[in-house]
C-alpha positions as CSV (number, residue, x, y, z in Angstrom):
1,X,4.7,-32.6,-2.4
2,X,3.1,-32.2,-6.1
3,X,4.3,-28.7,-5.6
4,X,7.9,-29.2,-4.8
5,X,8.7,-31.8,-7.6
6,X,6.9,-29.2,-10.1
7,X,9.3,-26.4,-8.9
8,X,12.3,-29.5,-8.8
9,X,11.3,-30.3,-12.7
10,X,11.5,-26.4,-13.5
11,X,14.5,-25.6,-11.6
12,X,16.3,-28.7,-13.5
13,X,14.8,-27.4,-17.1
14,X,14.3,-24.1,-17.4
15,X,16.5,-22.0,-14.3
16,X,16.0,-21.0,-10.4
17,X,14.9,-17.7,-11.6
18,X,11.8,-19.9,-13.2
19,X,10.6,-21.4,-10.1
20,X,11.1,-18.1,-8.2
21,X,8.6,-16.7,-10.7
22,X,6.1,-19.5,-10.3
23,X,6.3,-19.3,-6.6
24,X,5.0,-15.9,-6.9
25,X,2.7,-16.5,-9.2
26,X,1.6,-19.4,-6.9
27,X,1.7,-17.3,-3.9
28,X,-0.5,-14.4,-5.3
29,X,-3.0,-17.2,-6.4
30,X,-2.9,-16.6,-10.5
31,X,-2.1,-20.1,-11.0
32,X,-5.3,-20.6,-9.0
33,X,-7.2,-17.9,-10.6
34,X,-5.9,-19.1,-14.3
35,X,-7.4,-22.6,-13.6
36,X,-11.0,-21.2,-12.5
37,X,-11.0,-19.4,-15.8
38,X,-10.0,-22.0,-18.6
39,X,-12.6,-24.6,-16.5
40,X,-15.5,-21.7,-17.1
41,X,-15.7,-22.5,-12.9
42,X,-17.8,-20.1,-11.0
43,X,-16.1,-19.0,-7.9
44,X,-18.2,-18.8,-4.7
45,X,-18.1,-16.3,-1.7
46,X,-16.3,-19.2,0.0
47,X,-12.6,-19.7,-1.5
48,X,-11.5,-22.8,0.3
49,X,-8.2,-23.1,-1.6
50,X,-7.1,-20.1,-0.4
51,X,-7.1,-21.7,3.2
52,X,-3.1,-23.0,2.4
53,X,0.4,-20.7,2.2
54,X,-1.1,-17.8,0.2
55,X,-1.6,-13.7,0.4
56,X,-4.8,-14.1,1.1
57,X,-3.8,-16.0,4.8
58,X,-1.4,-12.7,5.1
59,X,-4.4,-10.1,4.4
60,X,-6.7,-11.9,7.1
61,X,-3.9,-10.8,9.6
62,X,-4.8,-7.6,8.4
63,X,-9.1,-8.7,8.4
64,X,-9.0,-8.1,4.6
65,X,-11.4,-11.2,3.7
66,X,-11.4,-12.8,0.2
67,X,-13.6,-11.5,-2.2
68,X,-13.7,-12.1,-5.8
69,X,-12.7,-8.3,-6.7
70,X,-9.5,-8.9,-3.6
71,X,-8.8,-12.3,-5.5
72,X,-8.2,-10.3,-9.4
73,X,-6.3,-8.0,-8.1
74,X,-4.1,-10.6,-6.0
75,X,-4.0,-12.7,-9.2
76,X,-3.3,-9.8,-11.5
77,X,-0.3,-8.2,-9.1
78,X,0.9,-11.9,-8.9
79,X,1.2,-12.2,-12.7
80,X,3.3,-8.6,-12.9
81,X,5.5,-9.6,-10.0
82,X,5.9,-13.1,-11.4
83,X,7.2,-12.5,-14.4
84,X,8.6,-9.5,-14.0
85,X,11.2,-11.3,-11.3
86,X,11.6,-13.9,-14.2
87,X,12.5,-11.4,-16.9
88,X,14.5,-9.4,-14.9
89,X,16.4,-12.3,-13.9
C-alpha cells in the first residue's frame, strides 16, 4: 500500500513516465540494493526481501538463486533500464 501511494505522489508531481521508471527500478531491486548501501548493511546469503514481486522470483523459475554478485548485476541493469525509460520518455 506504501508502494502504490509513493508511485500515486510521483505520478501527481513529477509524470507517469516517473513512476514507470521507479517501478523498474523497484522491480530489478536497486531501490533495495541503494538502501543496503547508504545503511553500510551487510547482506547475507539469505535475501528475504527478495521473496515479494521482484526478478529475482522470475530467475528462480529459471533455478537462478540469489547471490550477491546475481543481486549487482540485477540492481545495476535496473538502474540503466530505469532511467533510461524515464529519459527516453
Amino acid at each position: 500500500m506504501t508502494k502504490a501511494i509513493l508511485f500515486f505522489v510521483i505520478a501527481l508531481s513529477c509524470g507517469w513516465q516517473t513512476v514507470a521508471g521507479a517501478y523498474i527500478l523497484s522491480f530489478f531491486t536497486s531501490c533495495e540494493r541503494l538502501r543496503y548501501l547508504i545503511l553500510r548493511w551487510k547482506m547475507a546469503e539469505e535475501f528475504p526481501d527478495l521473496e515479494r514481486w521482484t526478478i529475482f522470483r522470475v530467475l528462480r523459475e529459471f533455478d537462478i538463486k540469489p547471490t550477491l554478485r546475481n543481486f549487482d548485476i540485477a540492481a545495476a541493469a535496473g538502474v540503466l533500464l530505469g532511467f533510461g525509460f524515464t529519459l527516453w520518455f
